[in-house]
C-alpha positions in Angstrom: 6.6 -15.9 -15.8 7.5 -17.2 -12.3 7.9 -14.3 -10.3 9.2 -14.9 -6.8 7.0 -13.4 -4.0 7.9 -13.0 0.1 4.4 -13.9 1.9 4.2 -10.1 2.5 4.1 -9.4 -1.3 1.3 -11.7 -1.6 -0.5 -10.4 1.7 0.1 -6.7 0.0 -1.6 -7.9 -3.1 -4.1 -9.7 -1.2 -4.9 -5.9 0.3 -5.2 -4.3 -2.7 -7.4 -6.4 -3.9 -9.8 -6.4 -1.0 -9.2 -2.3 -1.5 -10.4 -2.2 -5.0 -13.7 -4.6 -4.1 -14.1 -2.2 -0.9 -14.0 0.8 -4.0 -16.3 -0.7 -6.5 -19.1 -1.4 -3.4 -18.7 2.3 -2.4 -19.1 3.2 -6.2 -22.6 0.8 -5.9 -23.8 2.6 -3.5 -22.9 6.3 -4.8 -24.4 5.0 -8.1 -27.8 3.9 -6.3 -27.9 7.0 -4.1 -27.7 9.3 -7.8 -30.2 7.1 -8.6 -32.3 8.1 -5.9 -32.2 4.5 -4.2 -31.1 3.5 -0.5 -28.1 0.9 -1.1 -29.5 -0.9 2.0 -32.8 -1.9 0.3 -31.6 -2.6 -3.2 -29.4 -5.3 -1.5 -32.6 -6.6 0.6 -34.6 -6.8 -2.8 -31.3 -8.5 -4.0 -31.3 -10.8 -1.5 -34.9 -12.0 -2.0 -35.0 -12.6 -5.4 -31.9 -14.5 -5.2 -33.4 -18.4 -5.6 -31.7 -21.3 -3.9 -30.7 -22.4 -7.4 -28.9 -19.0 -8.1 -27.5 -19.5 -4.5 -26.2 -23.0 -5.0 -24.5 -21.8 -8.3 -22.9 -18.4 -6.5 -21.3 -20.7 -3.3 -20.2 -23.5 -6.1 -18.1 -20.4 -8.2 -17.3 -19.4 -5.0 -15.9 -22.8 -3.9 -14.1 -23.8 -7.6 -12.2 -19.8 -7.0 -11.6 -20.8 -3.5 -9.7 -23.7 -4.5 -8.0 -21.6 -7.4 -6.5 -19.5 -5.4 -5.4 -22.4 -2.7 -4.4 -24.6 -5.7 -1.7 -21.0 -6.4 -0.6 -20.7 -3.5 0.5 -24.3 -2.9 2.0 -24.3 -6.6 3.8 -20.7 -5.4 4.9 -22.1 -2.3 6.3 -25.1 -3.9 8.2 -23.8 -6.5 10.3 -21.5 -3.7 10.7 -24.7 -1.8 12.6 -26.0 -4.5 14.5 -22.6 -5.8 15.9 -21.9 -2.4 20.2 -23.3 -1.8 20.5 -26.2 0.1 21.7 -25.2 3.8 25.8 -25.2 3.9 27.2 -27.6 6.2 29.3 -24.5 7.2 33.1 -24.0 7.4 35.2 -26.7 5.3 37.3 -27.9 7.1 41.3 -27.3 5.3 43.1 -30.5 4.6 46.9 -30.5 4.7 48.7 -29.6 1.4 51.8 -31.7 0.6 
């Protein structure tokens, strides 16, 4: 279940995932513009009818995923702190065989 990842896997995951929300907002807009609708003003009418009580609750998911994903990370981290060898104290030195 573990896997072990280098903090470039994690950064390429990171990407992809920002790639893929980047791909579903272009798809928005495509949608609204089949629909005859500028993207830019659906958002503004968004925007407005979002209440401060709809606002509050967004930034608090927003927050509690935040910390999720920090909560991960420190857990990932810790775990390879703990599965990598202990340094060597380099070349034994030979004793004398009688």
């Amino acid at each position: 279940m573990s896997q072990k990842k280098t903090p470039e896997q994690i950064h390429a995951d990171a990407e992809r995932a920002l790639d893929n929300a980047r791909r579903a907002l272009a798809q928005a807009d495509e949608f609204y513009r089949d629909q005859g609708l500028d993207p830019e003003k659906v958002r503004a009418v968004s925007a407005q009818r979002l209440g401060a009580k709809e606002r509050e609750e967004a930034e608090s998911l927003f927050r509690q995923d935040l910390e999720a994903v920090e909560n991960e990370v420190a857990q990932e981290l810790a775990r390879q702190s703990f599965a990598a060898p202990a340094a060597s104290g380099g070349i034994k030195k030979m004793r004398p065989m009688v």
